[in-house]
ZAFI-938804 format. One record per residue (C-alpha): residue in three letters; x, y negated, z negated. Coordinates in steps of 0.5 Angstrom, whole numbers, padded with zeros to 4 digits. Layout:
+------+-------+-------+-------+
| rest |     u |     v |     w |
+------+-------+-------+-------+
|  ALA |     X |     Y |     Z |
...
+------+-------+-------+-------+
***
This chain:
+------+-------+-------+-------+
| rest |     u |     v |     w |
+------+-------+-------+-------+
|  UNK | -0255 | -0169 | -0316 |
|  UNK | -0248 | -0170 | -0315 |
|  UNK | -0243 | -0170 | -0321 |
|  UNK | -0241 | -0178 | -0319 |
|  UNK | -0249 | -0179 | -0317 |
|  UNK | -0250 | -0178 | -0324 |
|  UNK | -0244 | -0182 | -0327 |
|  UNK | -0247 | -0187 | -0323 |
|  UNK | -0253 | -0187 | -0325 |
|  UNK | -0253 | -0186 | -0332 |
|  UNK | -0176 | -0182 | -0353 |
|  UNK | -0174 | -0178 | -0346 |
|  UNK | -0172 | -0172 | -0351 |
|  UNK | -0175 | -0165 | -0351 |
|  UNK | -0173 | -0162 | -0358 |
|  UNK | -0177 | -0158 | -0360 |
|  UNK | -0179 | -0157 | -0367 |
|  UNK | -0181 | -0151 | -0369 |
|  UNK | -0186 | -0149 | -0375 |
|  UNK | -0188 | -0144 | -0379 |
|  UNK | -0195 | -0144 | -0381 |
|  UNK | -0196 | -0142 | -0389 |
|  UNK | -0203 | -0142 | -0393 |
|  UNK | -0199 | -0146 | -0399 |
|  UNK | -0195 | -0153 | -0399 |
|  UNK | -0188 | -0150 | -0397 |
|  UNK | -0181 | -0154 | -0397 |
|  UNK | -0179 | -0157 | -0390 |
|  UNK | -0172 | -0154 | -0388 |
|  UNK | -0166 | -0157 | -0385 |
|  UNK | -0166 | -0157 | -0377 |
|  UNK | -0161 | -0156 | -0373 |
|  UNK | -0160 | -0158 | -0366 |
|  UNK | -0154 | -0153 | -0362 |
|  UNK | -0150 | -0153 | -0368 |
|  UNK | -0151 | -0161 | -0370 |
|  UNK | -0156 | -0163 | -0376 |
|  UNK | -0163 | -0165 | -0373 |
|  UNK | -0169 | -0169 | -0377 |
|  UNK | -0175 | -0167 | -0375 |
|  UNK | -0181 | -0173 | -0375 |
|  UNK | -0188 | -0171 | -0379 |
|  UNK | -0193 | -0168 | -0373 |
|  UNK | -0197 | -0175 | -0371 |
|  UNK | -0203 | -0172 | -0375 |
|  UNK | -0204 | -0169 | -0381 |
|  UNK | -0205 | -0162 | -0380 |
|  UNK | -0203 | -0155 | -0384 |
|  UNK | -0198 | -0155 | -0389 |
|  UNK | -0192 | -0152 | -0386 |
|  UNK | -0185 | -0152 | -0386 |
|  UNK | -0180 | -0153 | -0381 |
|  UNK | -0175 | -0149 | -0378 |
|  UNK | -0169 | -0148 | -0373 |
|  UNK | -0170 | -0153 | -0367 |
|  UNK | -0168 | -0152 | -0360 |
|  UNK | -0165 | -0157 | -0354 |
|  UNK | -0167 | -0156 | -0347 |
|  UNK | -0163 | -0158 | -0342 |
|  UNK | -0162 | -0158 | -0335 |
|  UNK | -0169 | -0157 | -0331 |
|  UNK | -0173 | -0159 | -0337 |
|  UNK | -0168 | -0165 | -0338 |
|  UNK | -0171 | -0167 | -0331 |
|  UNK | -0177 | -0166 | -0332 |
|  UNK | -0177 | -0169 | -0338 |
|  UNK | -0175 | -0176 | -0334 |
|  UNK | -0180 | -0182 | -0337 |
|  UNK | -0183 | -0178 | -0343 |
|  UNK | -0182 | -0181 | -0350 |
|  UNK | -0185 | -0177 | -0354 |
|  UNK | -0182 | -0170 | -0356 |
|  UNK | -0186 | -0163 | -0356 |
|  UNK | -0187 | -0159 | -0362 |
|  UNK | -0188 | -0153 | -0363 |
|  UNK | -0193 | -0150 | -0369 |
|  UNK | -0193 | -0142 | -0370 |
|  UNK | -0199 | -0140 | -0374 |
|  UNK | -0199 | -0133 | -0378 |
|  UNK | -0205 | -0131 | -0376 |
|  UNK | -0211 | -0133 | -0370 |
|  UNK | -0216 | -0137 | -0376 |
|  UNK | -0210 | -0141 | -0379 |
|  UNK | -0209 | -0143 | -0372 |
|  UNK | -0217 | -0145 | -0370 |
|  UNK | -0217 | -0148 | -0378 |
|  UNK | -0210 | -0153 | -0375 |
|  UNK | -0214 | -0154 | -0369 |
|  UNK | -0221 | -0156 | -0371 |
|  UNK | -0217 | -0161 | -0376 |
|  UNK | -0212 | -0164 | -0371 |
|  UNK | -0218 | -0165 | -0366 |
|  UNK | -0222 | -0168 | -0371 |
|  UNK | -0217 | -0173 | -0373 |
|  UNK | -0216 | -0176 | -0365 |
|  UNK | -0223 | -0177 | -0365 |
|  UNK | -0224 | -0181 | -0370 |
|  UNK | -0218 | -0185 | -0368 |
|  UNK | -0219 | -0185 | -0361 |
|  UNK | -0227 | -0186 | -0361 |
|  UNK | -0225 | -0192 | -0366 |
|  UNK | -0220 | -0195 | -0362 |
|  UNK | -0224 | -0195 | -0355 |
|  UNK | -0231 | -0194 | -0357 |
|  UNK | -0230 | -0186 | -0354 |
|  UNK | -0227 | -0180 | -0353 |
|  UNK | -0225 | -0176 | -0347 |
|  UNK | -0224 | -0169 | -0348 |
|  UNK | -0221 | -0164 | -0343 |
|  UNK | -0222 | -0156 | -0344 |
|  UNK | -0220 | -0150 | -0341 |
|  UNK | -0222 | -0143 | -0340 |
|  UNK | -0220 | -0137 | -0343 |
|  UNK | -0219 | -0136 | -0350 |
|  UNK | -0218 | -0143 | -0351 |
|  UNK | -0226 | -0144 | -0353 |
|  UNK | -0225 | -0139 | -0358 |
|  UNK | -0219 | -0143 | -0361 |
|  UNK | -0224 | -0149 | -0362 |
|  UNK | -0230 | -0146 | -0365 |
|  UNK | -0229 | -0149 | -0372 |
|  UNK | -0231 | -0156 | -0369 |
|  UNK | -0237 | -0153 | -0369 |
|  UNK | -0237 | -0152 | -0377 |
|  UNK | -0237 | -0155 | -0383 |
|  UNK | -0234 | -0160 | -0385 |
|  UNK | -0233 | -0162 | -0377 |
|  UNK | -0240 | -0161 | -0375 |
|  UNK | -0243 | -0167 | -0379 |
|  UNK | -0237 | -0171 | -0380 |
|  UNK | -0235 | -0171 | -0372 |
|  UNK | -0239 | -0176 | -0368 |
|  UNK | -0240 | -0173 | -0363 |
|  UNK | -0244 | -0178 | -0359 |
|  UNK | -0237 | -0181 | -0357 |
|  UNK | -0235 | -0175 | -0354 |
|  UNK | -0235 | -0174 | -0346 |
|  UNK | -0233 | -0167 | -0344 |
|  UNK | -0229 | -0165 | -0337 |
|  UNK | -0225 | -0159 | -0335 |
|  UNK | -0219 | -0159 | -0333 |
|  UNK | -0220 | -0154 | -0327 |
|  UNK | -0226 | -0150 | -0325 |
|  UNK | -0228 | -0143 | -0322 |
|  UNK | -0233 | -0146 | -0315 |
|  UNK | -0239 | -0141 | -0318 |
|  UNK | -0246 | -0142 | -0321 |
|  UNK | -0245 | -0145 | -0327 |
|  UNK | -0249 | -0139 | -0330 |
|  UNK | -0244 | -0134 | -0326 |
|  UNK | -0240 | -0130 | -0332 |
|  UNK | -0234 | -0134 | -0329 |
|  UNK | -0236 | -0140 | -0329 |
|  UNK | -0231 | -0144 | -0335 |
|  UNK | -0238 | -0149 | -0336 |
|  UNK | -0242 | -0142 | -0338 |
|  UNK | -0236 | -0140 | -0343 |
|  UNK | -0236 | -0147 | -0347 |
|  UNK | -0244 | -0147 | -0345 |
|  UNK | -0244 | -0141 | -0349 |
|  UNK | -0239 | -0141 | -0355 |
|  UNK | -0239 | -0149 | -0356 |
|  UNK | -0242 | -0155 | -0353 |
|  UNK | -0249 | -0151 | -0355 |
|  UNK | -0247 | -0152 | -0362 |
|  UNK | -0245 | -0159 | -0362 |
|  UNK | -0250 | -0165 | -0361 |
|  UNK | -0245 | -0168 | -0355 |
|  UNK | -0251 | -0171 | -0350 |
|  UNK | -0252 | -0168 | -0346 |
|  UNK | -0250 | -0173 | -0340 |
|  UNK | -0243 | -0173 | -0343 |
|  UNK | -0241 | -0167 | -0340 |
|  UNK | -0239 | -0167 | -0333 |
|  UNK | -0240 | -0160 | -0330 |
|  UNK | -0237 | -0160 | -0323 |
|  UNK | -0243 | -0159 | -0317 |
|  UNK | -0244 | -0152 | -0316 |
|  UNK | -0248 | -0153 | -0311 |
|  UNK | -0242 | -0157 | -0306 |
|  UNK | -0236 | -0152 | -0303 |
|  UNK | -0229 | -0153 | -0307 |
|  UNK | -0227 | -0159 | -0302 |
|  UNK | -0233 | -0162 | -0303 |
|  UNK | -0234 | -0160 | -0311 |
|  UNK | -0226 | -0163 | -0312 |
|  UNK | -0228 | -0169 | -0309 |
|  UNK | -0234 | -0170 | -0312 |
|  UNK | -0230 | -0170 | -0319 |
|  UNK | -0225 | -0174 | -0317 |
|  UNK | -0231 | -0180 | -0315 |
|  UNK | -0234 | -0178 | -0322 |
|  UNK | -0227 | -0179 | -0327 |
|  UNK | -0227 | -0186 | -0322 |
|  UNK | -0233 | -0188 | -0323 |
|  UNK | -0232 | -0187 | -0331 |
|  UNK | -0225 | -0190 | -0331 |
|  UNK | -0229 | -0197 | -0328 |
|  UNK | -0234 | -0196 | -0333 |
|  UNK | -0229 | -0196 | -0339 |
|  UNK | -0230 | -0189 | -0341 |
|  UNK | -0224 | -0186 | -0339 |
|  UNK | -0217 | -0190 | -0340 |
|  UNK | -0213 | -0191 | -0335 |
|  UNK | -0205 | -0190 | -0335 |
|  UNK | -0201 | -0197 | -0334 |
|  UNK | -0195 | -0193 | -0332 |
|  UNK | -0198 | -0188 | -0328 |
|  UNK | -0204 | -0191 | -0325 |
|  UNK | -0208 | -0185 | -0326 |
|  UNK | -0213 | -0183 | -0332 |
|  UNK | -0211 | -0182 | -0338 |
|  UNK | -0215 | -0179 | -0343 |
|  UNK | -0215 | -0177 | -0350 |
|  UNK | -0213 | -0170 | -0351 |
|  UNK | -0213 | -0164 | -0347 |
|  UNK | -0214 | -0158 | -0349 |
|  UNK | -0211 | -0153 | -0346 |
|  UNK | -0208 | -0146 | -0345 |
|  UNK | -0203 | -0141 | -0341 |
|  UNK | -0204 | -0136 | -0336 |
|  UNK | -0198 | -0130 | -0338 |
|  UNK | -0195 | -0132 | -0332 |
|  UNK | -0195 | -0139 | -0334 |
|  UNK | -0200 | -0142 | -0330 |
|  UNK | -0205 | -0148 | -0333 |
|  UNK | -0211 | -0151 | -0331 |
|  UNK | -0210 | -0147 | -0324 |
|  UNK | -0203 | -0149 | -0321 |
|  UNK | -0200 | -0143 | -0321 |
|  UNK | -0193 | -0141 | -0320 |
|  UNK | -0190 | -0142 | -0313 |
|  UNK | -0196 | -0145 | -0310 |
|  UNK | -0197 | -0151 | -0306 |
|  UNK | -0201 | -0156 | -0310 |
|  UNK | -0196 | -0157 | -0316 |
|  UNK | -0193 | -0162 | -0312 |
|  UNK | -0199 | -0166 | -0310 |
|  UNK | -0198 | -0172 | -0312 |
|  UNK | -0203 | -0177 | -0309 |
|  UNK | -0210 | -0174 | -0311 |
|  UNK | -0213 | -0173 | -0318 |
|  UNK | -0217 | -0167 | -0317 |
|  UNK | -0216 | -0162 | -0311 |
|  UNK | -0218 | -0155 | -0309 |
|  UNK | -0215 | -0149 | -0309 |
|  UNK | -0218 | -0143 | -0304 |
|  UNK | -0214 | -0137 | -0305 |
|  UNK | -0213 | -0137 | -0312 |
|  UNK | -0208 | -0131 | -0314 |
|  UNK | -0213 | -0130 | -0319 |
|  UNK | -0220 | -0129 | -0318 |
|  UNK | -0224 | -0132 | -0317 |
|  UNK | -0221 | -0136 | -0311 |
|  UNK | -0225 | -0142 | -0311 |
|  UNK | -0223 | -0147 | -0316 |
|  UNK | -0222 | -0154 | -0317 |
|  UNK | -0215 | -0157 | -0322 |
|  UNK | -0213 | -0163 | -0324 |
|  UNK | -0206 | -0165 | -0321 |
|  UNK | -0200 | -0166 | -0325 |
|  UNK | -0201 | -0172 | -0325 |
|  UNK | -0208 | -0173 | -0329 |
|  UNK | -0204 | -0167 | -0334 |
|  UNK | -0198 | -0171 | -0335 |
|  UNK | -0202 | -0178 | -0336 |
|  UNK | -0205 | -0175 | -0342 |
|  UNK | -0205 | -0178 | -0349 |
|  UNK | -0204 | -0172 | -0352 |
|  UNK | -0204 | -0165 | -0351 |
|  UNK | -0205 | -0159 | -0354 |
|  UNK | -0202 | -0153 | -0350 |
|  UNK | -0206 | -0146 | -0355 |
|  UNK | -0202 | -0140 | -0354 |
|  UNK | -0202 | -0133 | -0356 |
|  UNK | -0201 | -0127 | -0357 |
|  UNK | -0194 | -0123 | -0354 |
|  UNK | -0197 | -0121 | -0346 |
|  UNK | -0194 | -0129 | -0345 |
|  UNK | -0189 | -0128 | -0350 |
|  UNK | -0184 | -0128 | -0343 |
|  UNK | -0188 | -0135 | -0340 |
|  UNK | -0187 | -0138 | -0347 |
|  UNK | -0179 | -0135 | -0348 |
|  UNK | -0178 | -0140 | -0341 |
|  UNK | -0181 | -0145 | -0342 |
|  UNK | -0179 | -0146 | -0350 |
|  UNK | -0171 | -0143 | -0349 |
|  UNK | -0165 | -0148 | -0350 |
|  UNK | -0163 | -0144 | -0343 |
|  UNK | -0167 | -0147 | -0338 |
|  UNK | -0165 | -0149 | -0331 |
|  UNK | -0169 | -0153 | -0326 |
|  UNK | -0169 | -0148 | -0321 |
|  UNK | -0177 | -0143 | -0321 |
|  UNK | -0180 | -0148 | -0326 |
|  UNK | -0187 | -0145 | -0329 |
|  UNK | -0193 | -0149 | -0328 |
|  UNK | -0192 | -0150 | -0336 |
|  UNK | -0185 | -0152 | -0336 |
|  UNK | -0187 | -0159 | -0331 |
|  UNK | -0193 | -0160 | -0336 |
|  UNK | -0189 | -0167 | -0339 |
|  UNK | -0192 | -0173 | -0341 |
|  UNK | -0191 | -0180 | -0339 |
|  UNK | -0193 | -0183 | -0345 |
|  UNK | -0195 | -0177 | -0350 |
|  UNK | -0196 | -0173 | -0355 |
|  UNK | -0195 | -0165 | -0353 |
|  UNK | -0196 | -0159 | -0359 |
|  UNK | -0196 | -0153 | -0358 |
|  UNK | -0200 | -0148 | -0362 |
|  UNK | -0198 | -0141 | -0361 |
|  UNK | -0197 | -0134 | -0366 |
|  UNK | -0191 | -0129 | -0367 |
|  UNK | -0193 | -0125 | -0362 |
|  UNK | -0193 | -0131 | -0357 |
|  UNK | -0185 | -0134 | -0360 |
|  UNK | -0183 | -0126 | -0362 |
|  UNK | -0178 | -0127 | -0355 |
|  UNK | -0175 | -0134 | -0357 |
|  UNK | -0169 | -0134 | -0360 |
|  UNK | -0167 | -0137 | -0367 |
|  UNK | -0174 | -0137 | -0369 |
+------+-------+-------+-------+
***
């Protein structure tokens, strides 16, 4: 059975703040932005104590891309990978229970990656009892066209290291049809999140007349792809679809579904979750106050319209920053 068959059946700114993750309360420091004083908001959850330190303006292409977004990006830097998953489990437990209460259900979309392995804390005490789990419905932002039981199969990954530890229902995963080529497999999604989007359980962008679910989490490829919009290639410009595919993925495997800016950018909230220094150039180009609005990376035109974006990285992931 299809995935849309079984769904039917059953402030324009981009200052970034930065902060330092630290085991005890730490002192919040002063900001500054470009020489001049700037104060910081608190995170909009409640996660780690950590302390604030010297933020950074972007201009230029970022000040373009950023048009419409009205919420700032912030930057959250852990000393170590478990401190991050601690930070991560407690930021995506708290949008679920504030969101399922809100809407009567709650929209996650993975990646693939080590973002599996950055979340397995949800499948742990306290999260594992006190989540409600039956509100959860699970998509994935893109997909490898292959046998779910494939080693690359993203489905396989979160199969494996999380939904099989987690009593989500087993009807509110959405897996693509493996069994349809990647035209088809992309359209038959896009059929499903319709369909969701009729029946209430995902939300629908007022602004921009796309889905708009409730957190997003995802990952960066060192050179700077998310979902599987990869730099230079055509389909970061698609505009018009929700989910689309792609055949000559300059990473294998070739065949994939992705959802489209559009769908990323209409997020209520992301979580951008990267580490480790082979990606330290990506973050050093989309984080620098130096930005120019020529050769932007896939993950510098992720802006959302009407959103909250964190990004959860280490030391070796900012080591290129500057002022850090």
């Amino acid at each position: 059975m299809s995935v849309s068959a079984a769904v039917a059946a059953a402030s324009t700114s981009r200052t970034l703040v930065l902060a330092r993750h630290r085991s005890p309360p730490a002192s919040r420091v002063a900001a500054t932005s470009r020489g001049r004083p700037f104060s910081s908001g608190p995170h909009p959850l409640a996660v780690s104590p950590a302390t604030r330190a010297p933020a950074m303006a972007t201009d230029g292409a970022a000040a373009a891309a950023a048009a419409g977004s009205k919420k700032k990006k912030e930057v959250l830097i852990f000393d170590a990978e478990e401190d991050l998953a601690v930070s991560l489990a407690k930021y995506t437990a708290e949008l679920s229970a504030k969101l399922a209460a809100e809407r009567g259900a709650f929209t996650v979309v993975l990646s693939g990656g080590s973002l599996i392995k950055n979340i397995r804390k949800l499948a742990e005490p306290p999260y594992l009892d006190s989540v409600d789990w039956s509100k959860w419905h699970v998509f994935w932002v893109d997909e490898r066209v292959v046998p779910k039981d494939h080693e690359d199969s993203n489905y396989k990954l979160a199969l494996d290291g999380f939904l099989s530890k987690v009593p989500i229902p087993t009807g509110q995963v959405y897996a693509i049809n493996d069994a349809l080529s990647a035209e088809g497999a992309a359209d038959d999604y896009e059929t499903c999140l319709k369909q969701l989007v009729k029946n209430g359980v995902i939300a629908m962008s007022q602004s921009t007349g796309f889905p708009r679910f409730d957190v997003m989490l995802l990952g960066m490829g060192p050179d700077g792809h998310i979902a599987s919009l990869f730099p230079g290639h055509p389909l970061v410009n698609e505009n018009k679809k929700w989910v689309t595919y792609i055949k000559d993925s300059p990473k294998p495997p070739p065949e994939r579904i992705t959802f489209t800016f559009p769908v990323i950018n209409s997020s209520a909230y992301v979580a951008m979750v990267v580490t480790g220094a082979g990606k330290a150039g990506a973050v050093q180009k989309a984080l620098s106050d130096k930005q120019t609005s020529s050769d932007l990376l896939p993950v510098e035109m992720a802006v959302l319209q009407d959103g909250e974006f964190t990004w959860f990285t280490d030391k070796p992931a900012v080591s290129m920053l500057q002022n850090k």
